[in-house]
PyMOL Python script that loads the backbone (N, CA, C, O; Angstrom):
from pymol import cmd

cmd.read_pdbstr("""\
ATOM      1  N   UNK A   1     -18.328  91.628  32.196  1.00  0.00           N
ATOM      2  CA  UNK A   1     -19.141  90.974  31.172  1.00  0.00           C
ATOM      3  C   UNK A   1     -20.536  91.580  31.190  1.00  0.00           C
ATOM      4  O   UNK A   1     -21.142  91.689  32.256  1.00  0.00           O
ATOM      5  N   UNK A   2     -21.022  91.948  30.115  1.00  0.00           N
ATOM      6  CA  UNK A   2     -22.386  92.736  29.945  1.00  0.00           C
ATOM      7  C   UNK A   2     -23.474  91.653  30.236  1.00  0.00           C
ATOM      8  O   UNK A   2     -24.602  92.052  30.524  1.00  0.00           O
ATOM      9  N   UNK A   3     -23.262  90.542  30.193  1.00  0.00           N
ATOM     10  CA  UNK A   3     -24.472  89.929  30.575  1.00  0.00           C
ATOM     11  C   UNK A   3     -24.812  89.624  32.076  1.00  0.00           C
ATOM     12  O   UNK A   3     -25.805  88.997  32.445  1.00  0.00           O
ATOM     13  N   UNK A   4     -23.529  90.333  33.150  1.00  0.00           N
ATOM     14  CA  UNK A   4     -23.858  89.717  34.509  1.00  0.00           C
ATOM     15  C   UNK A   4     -24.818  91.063  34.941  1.00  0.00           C
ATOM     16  O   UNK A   4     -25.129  91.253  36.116  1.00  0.00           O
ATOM     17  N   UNK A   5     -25.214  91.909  33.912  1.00  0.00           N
ATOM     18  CA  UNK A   5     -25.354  93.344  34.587  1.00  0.00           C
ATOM     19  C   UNK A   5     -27.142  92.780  34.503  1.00  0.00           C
ATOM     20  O   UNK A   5     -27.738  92.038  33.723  1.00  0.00           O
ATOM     21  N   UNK A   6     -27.595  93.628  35.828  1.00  0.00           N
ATOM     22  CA  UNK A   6     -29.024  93.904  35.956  1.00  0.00           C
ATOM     23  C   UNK A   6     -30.130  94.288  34.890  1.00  0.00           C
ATOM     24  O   UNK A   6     -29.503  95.180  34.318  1.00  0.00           O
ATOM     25  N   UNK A   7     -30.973  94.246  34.431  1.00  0.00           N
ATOM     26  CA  UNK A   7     -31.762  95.153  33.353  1.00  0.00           C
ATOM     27  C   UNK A   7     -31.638  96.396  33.676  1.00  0.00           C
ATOM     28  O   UNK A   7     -31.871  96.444  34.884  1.00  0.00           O
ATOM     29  N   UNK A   8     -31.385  97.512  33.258  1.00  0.00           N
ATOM     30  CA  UNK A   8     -31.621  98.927  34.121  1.00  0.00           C
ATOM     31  C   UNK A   8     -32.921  99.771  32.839  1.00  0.00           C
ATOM     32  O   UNK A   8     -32.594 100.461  31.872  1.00  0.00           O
ATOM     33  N   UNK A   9     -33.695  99.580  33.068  1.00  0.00           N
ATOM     34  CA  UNK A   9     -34.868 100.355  32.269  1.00  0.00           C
ATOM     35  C   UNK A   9     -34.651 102.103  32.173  1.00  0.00           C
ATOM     36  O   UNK A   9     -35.572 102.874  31.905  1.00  0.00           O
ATOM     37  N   UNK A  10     -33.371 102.481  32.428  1.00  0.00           N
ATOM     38  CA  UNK A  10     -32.905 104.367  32.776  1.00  0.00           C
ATOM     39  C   UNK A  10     -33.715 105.098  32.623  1.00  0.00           C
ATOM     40  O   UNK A  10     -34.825 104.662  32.317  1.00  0.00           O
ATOM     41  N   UNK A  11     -33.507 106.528  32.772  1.00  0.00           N
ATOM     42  CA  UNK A  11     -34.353 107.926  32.917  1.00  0.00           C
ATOM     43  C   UNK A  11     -35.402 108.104  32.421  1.00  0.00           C
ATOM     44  O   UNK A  11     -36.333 108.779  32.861  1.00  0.00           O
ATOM     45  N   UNK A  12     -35.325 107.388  31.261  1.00  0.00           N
ATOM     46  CA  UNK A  12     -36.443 108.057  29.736  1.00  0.00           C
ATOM     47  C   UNK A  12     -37.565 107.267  30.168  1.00  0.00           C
ATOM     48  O   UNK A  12     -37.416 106.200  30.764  1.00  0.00           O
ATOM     49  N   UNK A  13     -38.618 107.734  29.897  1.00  0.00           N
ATOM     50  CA  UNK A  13     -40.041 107.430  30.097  1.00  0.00           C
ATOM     51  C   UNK A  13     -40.847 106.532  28.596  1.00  0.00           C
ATOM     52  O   UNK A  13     -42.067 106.512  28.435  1.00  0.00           O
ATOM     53  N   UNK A  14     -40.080 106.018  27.866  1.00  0.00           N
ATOM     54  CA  UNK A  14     -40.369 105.510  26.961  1.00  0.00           C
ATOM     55  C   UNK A  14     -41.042 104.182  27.236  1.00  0.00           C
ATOM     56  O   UNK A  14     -41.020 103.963  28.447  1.00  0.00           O
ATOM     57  N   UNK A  15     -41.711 103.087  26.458  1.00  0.00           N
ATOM     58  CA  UNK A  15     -42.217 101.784  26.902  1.00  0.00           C
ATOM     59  C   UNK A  15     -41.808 100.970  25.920  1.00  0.00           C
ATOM     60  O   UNK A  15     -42.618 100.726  25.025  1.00  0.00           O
ATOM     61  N   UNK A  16     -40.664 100.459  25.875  1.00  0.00           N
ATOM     62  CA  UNK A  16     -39.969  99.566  24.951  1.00  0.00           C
ATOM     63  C   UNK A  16     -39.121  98.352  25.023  1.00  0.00           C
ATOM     64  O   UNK A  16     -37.951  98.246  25.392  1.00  0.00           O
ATOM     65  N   UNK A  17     -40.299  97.089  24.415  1.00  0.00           N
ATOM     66  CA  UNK A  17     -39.300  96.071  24.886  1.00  0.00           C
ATOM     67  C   UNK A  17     -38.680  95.124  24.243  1.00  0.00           C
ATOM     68  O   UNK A  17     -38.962  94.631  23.151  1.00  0.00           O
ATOM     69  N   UNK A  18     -37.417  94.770  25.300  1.00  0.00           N
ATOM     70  CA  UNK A  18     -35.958  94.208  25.016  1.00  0.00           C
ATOM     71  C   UNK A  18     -35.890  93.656  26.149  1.00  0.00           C
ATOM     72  O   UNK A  18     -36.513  93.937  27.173  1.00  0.00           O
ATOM     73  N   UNK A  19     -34.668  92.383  25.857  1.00  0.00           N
ATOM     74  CA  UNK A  19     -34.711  91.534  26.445  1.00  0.00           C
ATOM     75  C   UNK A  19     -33.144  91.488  27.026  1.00  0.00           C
ATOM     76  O   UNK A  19     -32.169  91.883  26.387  1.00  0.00           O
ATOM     77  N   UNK A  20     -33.106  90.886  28.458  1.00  0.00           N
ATOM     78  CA  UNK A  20     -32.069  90.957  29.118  1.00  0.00           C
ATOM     79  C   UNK A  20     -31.447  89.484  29.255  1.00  0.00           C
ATOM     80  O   UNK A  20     -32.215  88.629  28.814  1.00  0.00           O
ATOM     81  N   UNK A  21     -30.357  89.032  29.712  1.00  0.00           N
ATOM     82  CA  UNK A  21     -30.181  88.079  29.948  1.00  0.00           C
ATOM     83  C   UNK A  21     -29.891  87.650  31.640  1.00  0.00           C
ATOM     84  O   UNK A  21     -29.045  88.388  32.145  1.00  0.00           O
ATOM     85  N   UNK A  22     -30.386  86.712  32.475  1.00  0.00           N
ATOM     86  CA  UNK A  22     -30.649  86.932  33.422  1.00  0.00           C
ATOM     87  C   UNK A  22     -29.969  85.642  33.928  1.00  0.00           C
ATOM     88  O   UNK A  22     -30.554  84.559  33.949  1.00  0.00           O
ATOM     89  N   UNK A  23     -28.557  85.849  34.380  1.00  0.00           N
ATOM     90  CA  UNK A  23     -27.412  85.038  34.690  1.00  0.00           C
ATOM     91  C   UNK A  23     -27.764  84.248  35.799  1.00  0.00           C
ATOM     92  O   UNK A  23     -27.239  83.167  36.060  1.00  0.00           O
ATOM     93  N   UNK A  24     -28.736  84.839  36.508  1.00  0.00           N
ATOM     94  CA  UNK A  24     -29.236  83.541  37.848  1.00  0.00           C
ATOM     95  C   UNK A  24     -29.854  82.710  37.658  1.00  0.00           C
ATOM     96  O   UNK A  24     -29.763  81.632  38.245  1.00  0.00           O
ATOM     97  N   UNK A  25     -31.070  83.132  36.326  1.00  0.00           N
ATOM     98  CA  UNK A  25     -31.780  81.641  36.128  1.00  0.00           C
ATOM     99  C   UNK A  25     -31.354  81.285  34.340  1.00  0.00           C
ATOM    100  O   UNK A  25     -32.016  80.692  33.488  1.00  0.00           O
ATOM    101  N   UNK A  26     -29.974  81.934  34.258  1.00  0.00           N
ATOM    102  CA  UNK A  26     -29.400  81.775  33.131  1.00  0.00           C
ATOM    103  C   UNK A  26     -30.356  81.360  31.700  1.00  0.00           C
ATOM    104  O   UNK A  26     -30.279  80.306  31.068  1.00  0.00           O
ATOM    105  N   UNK A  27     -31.155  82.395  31.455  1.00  0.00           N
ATOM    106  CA  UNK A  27     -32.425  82.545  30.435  1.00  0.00           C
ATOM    107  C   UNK A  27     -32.475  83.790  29.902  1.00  0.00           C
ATOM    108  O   UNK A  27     -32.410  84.578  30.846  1.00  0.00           O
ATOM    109  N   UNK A  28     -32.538  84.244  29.100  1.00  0.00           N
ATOM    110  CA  UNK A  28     -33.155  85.560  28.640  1.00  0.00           C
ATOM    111  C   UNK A  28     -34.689  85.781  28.508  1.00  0.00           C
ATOM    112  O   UNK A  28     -35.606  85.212  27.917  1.00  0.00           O
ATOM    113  N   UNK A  29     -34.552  86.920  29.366  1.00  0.00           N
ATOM    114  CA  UNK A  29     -36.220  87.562  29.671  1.00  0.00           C
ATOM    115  C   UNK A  29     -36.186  88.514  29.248  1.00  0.00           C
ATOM    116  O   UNK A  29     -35.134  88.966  28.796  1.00  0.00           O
ATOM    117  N   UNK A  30     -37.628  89.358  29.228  1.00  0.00           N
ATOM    118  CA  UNK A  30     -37.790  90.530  28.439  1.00  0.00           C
ATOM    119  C   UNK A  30     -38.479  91.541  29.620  1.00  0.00           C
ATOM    120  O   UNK A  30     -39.380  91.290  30.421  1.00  0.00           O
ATOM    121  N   UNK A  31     -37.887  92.481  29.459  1.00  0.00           N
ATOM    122  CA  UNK A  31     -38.263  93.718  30.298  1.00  0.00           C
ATOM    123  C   UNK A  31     -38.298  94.938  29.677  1.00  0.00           C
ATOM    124  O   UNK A  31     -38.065  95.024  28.472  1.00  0.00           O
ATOM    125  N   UNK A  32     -38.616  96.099  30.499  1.00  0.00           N
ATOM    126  CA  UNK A  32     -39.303  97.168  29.880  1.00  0.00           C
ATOM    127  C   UNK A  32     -38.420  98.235  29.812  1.00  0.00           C
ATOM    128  O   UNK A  32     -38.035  98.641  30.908  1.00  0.00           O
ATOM    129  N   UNK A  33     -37.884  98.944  28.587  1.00  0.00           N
ATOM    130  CA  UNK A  33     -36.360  99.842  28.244  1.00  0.00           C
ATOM    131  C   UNK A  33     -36.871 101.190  28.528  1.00  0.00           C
ATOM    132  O   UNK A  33     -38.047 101.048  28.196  1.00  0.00           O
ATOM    133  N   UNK A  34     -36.778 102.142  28.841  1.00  0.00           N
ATOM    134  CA  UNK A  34     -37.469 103.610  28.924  1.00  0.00           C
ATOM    135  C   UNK A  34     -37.013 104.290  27.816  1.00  0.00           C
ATOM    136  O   UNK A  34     -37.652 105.299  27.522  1.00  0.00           O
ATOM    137  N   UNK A  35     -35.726 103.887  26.875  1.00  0.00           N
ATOM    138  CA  UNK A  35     -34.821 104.529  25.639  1.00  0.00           C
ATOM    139  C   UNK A  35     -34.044 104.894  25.663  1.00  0.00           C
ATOM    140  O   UNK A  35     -33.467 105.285  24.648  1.00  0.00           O
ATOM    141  N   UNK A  36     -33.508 104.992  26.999  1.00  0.00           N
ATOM    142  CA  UNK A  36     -32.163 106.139  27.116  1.00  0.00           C
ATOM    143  C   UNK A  36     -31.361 105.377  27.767  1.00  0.00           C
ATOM    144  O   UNK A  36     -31.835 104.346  28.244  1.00  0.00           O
ATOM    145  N   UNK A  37     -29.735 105.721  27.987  1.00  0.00           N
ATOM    146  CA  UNK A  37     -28.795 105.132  29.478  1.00  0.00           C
ATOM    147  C   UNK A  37     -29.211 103.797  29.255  1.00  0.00           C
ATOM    148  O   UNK A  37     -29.447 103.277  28.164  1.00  0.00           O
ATOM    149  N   UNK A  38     -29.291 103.218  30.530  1.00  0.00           N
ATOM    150  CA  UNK A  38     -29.654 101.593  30.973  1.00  0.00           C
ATOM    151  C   UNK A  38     -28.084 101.543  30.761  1.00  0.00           C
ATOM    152  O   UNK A  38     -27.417 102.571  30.646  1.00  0.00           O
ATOM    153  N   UNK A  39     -27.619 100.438  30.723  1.00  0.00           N
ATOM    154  CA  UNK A  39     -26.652  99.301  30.325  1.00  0.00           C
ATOM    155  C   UNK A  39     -26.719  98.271  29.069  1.00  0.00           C
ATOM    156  O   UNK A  39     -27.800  98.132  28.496  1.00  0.00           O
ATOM    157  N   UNK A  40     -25.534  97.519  28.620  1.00  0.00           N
ATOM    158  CA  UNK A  40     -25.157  97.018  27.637  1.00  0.00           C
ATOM    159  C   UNK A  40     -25.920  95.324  27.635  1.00  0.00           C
ATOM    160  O   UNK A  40     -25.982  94.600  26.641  1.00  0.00           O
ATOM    161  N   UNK A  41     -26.379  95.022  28.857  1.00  0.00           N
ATOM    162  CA  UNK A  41     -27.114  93.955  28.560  1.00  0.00           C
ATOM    163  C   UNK A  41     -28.585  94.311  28.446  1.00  0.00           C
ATOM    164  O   UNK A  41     -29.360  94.467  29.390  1.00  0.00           O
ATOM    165  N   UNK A  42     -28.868  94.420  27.097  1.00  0.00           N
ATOM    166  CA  UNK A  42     -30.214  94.860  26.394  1.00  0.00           C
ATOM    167  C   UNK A  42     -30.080  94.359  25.337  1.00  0.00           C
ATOM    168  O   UNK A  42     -29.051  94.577  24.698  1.00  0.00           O
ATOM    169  N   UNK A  43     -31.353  93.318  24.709  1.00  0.00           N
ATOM    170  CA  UNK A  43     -31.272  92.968  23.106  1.00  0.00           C
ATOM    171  C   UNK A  43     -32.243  93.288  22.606  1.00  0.00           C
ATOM    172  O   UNK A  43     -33.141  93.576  23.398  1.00  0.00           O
ATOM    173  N   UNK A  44     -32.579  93.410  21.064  1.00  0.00           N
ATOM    174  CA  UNK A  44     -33.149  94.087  20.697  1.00  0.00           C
ATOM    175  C   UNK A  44     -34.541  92.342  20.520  1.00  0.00           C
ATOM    176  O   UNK A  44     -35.768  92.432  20.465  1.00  0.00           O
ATOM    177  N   UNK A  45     -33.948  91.407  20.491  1.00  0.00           N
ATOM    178  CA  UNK A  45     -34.186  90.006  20.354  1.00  0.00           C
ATOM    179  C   UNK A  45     -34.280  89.347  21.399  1.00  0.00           C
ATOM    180  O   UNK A  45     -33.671  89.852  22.342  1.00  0.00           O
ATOM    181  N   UNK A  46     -35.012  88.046  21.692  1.00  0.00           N
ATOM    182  CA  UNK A  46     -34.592  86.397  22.812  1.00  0.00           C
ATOM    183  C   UNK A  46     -33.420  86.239  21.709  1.00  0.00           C
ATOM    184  O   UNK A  46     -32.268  86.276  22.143  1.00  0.00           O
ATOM    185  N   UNK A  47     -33.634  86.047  20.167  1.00  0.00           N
ATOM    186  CA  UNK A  47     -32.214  84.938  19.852  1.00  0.00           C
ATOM    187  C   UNK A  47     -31.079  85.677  20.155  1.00  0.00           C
ATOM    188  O   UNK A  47     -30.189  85.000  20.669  1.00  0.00           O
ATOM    189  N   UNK A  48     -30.729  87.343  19.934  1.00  0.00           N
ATOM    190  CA  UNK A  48     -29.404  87.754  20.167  1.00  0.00           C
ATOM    191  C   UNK A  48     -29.317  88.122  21.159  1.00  0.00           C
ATOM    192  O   UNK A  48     -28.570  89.085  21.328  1.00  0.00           O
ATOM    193  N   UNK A  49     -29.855  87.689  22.032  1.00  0.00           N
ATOM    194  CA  UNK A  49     -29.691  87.728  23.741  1.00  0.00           C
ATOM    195  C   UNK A  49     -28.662  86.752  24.098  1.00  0.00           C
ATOM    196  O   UNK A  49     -27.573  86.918  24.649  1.00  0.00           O
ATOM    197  N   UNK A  50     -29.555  85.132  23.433  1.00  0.00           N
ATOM    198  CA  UNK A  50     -28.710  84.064  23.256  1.00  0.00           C
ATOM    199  C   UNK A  50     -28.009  84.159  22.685  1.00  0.00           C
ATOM    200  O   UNK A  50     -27.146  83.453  23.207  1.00  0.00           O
ATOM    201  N   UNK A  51     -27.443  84.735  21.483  1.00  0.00           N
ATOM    202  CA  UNK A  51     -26.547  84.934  20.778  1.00  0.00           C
ATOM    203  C   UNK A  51     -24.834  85.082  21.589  1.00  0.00           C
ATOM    204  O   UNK A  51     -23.750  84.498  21.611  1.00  0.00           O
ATOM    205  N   UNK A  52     -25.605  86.415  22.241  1.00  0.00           N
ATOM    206  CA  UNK A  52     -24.445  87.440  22.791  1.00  0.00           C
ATOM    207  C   UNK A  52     -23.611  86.560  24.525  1.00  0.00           C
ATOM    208  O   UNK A  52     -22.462  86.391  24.933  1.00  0.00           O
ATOM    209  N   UNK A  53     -24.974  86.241  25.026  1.00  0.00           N
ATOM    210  CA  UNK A  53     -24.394  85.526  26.369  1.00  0.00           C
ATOM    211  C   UNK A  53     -24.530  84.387  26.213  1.00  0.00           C
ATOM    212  O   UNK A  53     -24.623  83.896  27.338  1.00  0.00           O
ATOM    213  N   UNK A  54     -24.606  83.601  25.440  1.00  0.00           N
ATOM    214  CA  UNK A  54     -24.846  81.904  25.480  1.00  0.00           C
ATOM    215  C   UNK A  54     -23.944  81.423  24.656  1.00  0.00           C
ATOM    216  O   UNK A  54     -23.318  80.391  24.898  1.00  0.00           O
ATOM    217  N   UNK A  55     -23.760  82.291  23.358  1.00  0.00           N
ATOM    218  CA  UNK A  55     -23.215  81.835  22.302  1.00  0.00           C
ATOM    219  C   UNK A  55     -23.798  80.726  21.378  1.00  0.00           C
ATOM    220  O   UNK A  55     -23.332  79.988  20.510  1.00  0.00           O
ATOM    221  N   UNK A  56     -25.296  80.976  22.072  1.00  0.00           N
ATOM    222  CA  UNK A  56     -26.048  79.663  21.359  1.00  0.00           C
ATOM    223  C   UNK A  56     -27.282  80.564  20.699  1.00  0.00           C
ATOM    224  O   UNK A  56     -27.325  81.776  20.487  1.00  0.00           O
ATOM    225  N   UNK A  57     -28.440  79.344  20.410  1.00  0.00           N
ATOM    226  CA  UNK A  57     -29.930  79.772  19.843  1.00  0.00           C
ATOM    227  C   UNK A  57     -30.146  78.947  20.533  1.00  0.00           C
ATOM    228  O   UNK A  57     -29.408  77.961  20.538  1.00  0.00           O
ATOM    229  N   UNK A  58     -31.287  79.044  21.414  1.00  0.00           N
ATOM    230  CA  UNK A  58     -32.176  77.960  22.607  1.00  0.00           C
ATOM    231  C   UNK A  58     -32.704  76.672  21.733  1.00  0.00           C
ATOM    232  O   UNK A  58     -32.787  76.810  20.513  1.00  0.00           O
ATOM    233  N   UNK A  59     -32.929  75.882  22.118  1.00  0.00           N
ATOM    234  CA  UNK A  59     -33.707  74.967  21.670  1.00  0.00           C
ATOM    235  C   UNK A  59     -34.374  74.493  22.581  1.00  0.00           C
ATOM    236  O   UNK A  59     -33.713  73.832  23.382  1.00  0.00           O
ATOM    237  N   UNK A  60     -35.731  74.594  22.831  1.00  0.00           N
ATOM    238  CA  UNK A  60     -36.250  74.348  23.860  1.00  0.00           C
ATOM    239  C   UNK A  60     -38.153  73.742  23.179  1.00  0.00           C
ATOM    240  O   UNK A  60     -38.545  73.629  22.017  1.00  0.00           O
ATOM    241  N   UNK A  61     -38.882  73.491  24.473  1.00  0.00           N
ATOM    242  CA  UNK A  61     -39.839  73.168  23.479  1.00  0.00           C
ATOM    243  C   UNK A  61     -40.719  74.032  23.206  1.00  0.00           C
ATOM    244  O   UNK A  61     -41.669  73.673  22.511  1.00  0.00           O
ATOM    245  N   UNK A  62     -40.639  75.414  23.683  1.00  0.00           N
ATOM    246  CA  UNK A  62     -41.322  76.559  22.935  1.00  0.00           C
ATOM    247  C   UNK A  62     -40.998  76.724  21.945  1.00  0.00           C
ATOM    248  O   UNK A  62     -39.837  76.632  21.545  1.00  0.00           O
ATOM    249  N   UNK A  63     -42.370  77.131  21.045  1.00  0.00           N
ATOM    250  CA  UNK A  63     -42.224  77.697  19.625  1.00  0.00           C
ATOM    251  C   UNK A  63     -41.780  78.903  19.586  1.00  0.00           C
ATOM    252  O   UNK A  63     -42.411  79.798  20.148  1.00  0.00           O
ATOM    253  N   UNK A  64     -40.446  79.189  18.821  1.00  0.00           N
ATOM    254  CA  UNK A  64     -40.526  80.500  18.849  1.00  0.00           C
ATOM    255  C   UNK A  64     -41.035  81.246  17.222  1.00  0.00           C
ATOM    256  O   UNK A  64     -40.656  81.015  16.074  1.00  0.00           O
ATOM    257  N   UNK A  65     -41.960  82.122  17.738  1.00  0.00           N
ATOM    258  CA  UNK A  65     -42.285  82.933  16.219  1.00  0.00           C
ATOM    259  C   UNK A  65     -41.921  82.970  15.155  1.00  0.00           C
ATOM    260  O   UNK A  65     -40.790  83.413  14.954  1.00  0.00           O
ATOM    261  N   UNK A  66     -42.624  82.580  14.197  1.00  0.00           N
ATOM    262  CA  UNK A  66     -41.721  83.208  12.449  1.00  0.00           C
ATOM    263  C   UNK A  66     -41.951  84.591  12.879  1.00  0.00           C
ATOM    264  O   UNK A  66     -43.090  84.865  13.257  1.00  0.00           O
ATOM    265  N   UNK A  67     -41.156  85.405  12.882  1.00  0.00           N
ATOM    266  CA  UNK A  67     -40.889  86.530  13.405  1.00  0.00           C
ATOM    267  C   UNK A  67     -41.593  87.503  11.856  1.00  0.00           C
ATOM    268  O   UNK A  67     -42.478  88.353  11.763  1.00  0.00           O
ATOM    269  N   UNK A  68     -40.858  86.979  11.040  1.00  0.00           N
ATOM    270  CA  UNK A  68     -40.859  87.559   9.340  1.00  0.00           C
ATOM    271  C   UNK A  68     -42.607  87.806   9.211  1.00  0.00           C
ATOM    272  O   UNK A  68     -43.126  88.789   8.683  1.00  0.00           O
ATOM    273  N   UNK A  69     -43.519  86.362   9.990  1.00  0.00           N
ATOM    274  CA  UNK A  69     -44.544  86.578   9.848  1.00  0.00           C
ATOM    275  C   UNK A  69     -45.688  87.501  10.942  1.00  0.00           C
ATOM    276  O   UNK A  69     -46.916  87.447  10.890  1.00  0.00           O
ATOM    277  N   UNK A  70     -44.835  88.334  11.914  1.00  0.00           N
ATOM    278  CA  UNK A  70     -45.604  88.959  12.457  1.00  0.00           C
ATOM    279  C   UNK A  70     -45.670  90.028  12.037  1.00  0.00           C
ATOM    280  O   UNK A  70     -44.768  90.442  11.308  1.00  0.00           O
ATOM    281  N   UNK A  71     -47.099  91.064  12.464  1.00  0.00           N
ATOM    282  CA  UNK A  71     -47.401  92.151  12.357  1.00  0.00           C
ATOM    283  C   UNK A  71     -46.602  93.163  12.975  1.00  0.00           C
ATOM    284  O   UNK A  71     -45.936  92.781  13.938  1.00  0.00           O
ATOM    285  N   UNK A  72     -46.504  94.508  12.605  1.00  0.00           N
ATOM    286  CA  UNK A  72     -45.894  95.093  12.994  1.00  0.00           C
ATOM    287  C   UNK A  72     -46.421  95.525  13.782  1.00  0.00           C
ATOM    288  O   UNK A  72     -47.630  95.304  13.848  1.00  0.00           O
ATOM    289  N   UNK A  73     -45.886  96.218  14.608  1.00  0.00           N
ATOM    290  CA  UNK A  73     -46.469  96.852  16.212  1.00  0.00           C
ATOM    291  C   UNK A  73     -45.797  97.894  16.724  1.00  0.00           C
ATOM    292  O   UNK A  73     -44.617  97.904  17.077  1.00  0.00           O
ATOM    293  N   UNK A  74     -46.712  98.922  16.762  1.00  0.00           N
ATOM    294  CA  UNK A  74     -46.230 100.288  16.676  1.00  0.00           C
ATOM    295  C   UNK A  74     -45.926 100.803  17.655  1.00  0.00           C
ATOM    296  O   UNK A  74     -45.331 101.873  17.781  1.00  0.00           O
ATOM    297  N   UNK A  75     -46.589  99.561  19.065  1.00  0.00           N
ATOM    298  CA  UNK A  75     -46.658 100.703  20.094  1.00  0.00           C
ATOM    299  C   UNK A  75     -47.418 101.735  21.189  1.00  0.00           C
ATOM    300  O   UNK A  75     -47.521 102.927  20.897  1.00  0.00           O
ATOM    301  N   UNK A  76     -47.523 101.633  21.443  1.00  0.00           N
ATOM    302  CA  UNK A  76     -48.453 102.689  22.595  1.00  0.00           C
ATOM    303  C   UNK A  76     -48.073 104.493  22.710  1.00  0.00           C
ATOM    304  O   UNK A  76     -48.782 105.494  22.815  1.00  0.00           O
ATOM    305  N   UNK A  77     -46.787 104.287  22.636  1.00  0.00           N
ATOM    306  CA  UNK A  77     -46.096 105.769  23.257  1.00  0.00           C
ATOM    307  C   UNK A  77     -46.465 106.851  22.330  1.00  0.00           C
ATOM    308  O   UNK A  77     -47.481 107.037  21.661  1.00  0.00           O
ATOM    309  N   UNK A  78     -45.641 107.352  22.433  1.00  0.00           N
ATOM    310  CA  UNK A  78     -45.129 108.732  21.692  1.00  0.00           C
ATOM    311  C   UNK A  78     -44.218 109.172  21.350  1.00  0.00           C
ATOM    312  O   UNK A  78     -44.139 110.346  20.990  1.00  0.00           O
ATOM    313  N   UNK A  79     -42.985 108.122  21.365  1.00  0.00           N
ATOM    314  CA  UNK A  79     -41.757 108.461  21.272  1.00  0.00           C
ATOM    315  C   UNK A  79     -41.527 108.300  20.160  1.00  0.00           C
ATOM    316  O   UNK A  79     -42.213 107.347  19.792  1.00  0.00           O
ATOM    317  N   UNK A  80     -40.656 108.864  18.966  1.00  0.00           N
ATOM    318  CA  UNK A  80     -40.470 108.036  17.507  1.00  0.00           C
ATOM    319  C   UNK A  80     -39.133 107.872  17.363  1.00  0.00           C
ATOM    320  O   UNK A  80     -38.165 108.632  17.331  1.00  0.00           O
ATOM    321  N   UNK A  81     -39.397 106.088  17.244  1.00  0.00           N
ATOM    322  CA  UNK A  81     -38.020 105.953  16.649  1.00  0.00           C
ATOM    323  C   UNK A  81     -38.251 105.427  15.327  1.00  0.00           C
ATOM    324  O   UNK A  81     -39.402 105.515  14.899  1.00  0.00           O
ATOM    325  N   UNK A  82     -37.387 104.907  14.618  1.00  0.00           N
ATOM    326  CA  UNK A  82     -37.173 104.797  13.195  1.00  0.00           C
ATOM    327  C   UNK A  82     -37.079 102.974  13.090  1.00  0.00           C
ATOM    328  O   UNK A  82     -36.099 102.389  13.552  1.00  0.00           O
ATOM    329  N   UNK A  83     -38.005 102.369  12.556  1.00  0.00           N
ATOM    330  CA  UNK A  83     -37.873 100.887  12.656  1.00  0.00           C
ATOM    331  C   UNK A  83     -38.249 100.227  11.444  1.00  0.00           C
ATOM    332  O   UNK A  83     -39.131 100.773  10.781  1.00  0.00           O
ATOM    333  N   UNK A  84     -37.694  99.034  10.976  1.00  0.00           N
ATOM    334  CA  UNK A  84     -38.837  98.367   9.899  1.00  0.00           C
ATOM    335  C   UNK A  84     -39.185  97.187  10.325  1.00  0.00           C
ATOM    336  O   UNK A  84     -38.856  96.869  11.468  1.00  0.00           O
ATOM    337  N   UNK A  85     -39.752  96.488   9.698  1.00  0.00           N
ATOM    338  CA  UNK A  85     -40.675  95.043   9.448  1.00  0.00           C
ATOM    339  C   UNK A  85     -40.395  94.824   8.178  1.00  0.00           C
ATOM    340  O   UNK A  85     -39.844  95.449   7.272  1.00  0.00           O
ATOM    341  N   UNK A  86     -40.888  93.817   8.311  1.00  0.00           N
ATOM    342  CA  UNK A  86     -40.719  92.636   6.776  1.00  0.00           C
ATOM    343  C   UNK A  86     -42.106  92.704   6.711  1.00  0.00           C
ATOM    344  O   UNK A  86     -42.928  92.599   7.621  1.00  0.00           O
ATOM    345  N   UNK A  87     -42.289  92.922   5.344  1.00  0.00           N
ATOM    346  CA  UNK A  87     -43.908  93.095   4.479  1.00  0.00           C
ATOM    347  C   UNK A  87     -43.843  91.707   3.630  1.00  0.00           C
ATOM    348  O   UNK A  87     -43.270  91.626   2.543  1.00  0.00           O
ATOM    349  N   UNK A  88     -44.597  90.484   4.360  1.00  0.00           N
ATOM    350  CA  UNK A  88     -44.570  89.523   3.927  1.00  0.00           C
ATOM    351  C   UNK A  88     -45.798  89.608   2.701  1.00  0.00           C
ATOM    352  O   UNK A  88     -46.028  88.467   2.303  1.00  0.00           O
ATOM    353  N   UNK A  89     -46.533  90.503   2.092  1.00  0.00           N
ATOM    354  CA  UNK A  89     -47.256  90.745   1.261  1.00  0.00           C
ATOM    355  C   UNK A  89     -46.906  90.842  -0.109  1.00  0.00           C
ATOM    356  O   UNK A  89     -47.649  90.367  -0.967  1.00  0.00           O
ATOM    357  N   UNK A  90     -45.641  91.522  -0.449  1.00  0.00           N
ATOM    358  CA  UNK A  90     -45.084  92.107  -1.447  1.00  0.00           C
ATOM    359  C   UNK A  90     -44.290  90.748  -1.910  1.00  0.00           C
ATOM    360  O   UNK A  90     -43.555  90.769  -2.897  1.00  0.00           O
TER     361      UNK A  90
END
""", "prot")
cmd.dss("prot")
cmd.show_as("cartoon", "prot")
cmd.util.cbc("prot")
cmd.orient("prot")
């Protein structure tokens, strides 16, 4: 099962984050991806973290983000990948 696996952040030197699901304190956390390799428990999300190993959406008493309404964020690196955002402007 992909969710009992460790985070593995692999080779690549990239700074990108995704979130793991973390079967001991049975929560999804977010850790730091390098881009390459790693393993299959990586989301690109907290909800399809929950999605994938819970089969749920948390309900808890954190707010979680209108996501639609955040800024986009480009990043620090140098690596390019190909991404969009929702342009709540238009």
């Amino acid at each position: 099962d992909m969710c009992l696996f460790s985070p593995e952040t692999g080779p690549c030197k990239a700074n990108i984050p995704k979130y793991f699901y973390n079967s001991t304190t049975k929560m999804c956390e977010q850790f730091v991806y390098g881009g390459c390799q790693g393993n299959d428990n990586r989301f690109e999300t907290e909800i399809e973290c929950w999605q994938k190993c819970q089969n749920t959406v948390p309900i808890s008493s954190r707010d979680l983000p209108d996501v639609c309404n955040l800024p986009a964020e480009p990043g620090l690196c140098y690596t390019s990948f190909e991404k969009y955002h929702f342009n709540n402007f238009w």
